[in-house]
LUMVO-667972 format. One record per atom (N, C-alpha, C): x, y, z; residue in three letters. Coordinates in steps of 0.02 Angstrom, whole numbers, padded with zeros to 5 digits, always signed. Layout:
% residues N
XYZala;...
//
This chain:
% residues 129
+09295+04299+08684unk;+09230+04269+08697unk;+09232+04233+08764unk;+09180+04217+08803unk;+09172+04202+08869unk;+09142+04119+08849unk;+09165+04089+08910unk;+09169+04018+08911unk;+09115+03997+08907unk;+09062+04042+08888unk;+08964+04020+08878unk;+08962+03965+08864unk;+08899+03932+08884unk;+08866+03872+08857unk;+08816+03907+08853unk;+08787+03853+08783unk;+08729+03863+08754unk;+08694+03774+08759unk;+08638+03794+08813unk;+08604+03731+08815unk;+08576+03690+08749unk;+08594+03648+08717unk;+08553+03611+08663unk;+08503+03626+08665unk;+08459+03632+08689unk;+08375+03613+08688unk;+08338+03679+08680unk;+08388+03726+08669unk;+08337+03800+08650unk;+08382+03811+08572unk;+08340+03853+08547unk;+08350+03890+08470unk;+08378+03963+08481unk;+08419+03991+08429unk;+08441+04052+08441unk;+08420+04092+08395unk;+08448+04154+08399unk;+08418+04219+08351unk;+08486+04238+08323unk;+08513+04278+08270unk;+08574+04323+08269unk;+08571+04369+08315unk;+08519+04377+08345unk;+08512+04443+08394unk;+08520+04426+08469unk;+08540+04378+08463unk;+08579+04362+08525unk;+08506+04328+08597unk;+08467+04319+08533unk;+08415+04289+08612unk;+08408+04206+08584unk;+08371+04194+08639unk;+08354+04102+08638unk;+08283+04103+08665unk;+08250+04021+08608unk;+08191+04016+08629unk;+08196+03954+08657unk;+08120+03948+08678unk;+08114+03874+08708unk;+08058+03844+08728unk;+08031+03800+08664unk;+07982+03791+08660unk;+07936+03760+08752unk;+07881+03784+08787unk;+07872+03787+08842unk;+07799+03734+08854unk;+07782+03739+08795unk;+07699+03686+08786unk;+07685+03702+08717unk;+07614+03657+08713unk;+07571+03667+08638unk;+07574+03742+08624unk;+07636+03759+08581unk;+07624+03834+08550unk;+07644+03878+08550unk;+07689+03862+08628unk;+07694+03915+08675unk;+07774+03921+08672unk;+07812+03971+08685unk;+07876+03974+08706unk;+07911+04030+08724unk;+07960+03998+08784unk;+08024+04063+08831unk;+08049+04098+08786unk;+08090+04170+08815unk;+08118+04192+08771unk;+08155+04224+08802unk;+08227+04234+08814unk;+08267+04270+08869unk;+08319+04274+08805unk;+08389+04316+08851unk;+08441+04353+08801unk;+08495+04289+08825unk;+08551+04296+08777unk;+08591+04216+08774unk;+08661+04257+08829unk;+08689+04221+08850unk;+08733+04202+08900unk;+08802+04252+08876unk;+08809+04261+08805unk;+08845+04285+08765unk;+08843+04375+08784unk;+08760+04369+08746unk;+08705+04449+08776unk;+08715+04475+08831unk;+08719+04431+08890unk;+08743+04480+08934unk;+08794+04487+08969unk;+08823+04457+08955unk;+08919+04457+08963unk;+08926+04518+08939unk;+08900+04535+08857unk;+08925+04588+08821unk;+08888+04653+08849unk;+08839+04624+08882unk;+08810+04705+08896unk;+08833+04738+08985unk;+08877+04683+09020unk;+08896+04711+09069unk;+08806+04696+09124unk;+08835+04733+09182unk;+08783+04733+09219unk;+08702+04737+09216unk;+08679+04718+09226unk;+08585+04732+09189unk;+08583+04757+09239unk;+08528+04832+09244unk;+08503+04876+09282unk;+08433+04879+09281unk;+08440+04875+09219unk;+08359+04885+09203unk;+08318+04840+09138unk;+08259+04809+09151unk;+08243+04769+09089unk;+08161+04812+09072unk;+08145+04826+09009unk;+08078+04838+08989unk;+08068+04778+08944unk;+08001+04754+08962unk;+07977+04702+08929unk;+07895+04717+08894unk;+07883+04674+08862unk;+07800+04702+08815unk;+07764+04672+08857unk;+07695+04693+08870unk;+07655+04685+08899unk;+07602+04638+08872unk;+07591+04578+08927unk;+07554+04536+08913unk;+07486+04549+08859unk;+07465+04505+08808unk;+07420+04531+08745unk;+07431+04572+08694unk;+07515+04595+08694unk;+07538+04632+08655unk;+07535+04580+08596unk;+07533+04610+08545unk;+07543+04541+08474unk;+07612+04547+08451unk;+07662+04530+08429unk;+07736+04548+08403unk;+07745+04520+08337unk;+07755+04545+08291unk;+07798+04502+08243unk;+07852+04497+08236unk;+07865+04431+08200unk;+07944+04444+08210unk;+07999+04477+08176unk;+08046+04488+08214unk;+08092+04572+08198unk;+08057+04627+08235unk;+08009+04619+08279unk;+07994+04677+08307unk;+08027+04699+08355unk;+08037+04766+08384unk;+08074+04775+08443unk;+08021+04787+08497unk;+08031+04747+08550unk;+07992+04727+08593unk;+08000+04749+08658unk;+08054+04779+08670unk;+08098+04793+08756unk;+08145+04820+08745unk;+08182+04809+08786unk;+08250+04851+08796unk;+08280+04821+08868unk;+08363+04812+08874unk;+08392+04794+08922unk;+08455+04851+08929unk;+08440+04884+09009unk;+08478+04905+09018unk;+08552+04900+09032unk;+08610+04914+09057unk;+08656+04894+09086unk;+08687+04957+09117unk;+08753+04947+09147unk;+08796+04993+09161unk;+08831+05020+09097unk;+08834+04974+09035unk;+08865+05005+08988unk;+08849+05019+08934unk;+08761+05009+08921unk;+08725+05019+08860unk;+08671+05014+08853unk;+08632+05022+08836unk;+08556+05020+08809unk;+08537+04957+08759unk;+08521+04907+08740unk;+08503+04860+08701unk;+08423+04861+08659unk;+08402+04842+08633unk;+08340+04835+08602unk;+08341+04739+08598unk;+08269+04728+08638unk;+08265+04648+08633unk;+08217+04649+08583unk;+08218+04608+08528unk;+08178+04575+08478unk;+08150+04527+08477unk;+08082+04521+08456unk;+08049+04461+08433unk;+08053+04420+08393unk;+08067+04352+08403unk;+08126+04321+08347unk;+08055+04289+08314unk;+08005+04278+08359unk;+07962+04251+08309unk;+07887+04287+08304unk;+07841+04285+08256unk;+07781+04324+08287unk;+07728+04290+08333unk;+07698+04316+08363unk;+07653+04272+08422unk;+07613+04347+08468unk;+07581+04308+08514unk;+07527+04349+08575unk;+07571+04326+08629unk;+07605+04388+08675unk;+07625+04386+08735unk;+07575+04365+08771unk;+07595+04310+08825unk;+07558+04275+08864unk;+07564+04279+08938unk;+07631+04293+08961unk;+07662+04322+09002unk;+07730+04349+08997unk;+07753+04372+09069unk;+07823+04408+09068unk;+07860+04392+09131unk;+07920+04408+09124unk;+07939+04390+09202unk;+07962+04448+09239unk;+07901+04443+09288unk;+07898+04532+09333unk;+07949+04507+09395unk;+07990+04459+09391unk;+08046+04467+09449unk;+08083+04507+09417unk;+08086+04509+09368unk;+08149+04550+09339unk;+08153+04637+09363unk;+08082+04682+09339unk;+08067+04725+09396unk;+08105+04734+09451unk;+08109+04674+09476unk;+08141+04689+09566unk;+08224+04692+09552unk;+08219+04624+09503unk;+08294+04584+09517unk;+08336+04587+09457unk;+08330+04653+09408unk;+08349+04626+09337unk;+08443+04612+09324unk;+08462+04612+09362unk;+08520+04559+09385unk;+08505+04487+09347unk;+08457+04445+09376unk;+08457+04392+09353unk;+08462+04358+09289unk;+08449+04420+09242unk;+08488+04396+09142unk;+08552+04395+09168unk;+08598+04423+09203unk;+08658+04414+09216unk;+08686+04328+09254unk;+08635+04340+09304unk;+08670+04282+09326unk;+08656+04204+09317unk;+08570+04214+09288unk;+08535+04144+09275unk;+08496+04154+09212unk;+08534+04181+09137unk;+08506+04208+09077unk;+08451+04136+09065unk;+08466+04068+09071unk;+08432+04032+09033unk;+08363+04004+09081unk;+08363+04022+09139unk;+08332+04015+09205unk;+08292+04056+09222unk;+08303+04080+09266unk;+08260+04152+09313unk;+08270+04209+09260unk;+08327+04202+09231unk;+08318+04267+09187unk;+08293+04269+09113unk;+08214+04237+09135unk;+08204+04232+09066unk;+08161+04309+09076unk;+08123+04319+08998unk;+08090+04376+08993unk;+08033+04375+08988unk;+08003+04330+08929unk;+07948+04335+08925unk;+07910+04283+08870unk;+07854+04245+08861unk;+07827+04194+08822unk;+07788+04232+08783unk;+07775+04202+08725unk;+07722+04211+08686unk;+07667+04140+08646unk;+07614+04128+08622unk;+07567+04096+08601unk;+07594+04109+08530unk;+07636+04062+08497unk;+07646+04081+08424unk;+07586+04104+08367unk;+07601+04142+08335unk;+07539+04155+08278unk;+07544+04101+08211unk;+07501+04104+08185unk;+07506+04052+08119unk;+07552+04075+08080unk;+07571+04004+08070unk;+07638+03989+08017unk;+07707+04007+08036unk;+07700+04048+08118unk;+07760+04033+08162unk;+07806+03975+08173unk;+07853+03963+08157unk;+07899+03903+08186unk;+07965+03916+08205unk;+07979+03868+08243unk;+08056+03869+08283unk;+08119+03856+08198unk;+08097+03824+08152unk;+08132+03796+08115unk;+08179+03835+08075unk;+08169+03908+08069unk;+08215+03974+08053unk;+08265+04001+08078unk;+08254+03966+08149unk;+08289+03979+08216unk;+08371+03942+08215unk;+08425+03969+08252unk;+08499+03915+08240unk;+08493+03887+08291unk;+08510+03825+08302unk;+08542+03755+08337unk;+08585+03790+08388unk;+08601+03772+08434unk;+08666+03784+08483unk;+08737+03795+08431unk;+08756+03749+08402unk;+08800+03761+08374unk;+08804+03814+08306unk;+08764+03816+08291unk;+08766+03852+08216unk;+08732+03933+08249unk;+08732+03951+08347unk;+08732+03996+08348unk;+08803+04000+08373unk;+08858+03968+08383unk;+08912+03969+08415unk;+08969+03985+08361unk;+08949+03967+08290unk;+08986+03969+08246unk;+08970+04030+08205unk;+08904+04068+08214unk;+08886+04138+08178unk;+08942+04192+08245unk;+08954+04170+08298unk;+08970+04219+08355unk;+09054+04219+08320unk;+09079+04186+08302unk;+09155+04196+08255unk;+09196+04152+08314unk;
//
């Protein structure tokens, strides 16, 4: 395992992404530090398109690499609100700034959505073995 940190202040998935709550409702959603260590180089990112609705467990994208294909999930359900179209240019940046520039994409939670299902920093550090 790689010397990752996992910032306190975001929630995790088993699926290897992190949220973060961003305003009233609203919240980031990029792949964890772990995610792309394991997936090697990012080449390519597909992300859902703004007004898409997701629930959660849906598969929403896909991240490329040099060494695999991934499927990104929606950890919670909500209305995409935006995305991050640097990635387009630069999708490097899940590599080098996963919790930063390399985020992916927000959504407007739907009712009865909450972060509270979600693991803690640690209790995603301790599902990773």
């Amino acid at each position: 395992m790689s010397d990752a940190t996992y910032p306190e202040d975001l929630r995790y998935t088993t699926d290897h992404e992190w949220v973060k709550e961003t305003g009233e409702g609203t919240v980031r959603i990029g792949i964890t530090d772990y995610a792309q260590d394991a997936l090697g180089d990012v080449v390519y990112v597909s992300l859902p398109a703004v007004g898409d609705s997701l629930s959660a467990g849906d598969t929403c994208g896909e991240v490329e690499s040099t060494k695999s294909v991934s499927d990104v999930y929606a950890p919670l359900a909500g209305e995409v609100t935006a995305v991050n179209a640097a990635l387009d240019a630069t999708p490097e940046l899940v590599n080098s700034d996963p919790y930063g520039e390399g985020w992916m994409y927000e959504i407007r939670l739907g009712e009865g959505a909450d972060l509270s299902g979600l693991l803690d920093a640690s209790g995603y550090q301790e599902q990773l073995g």
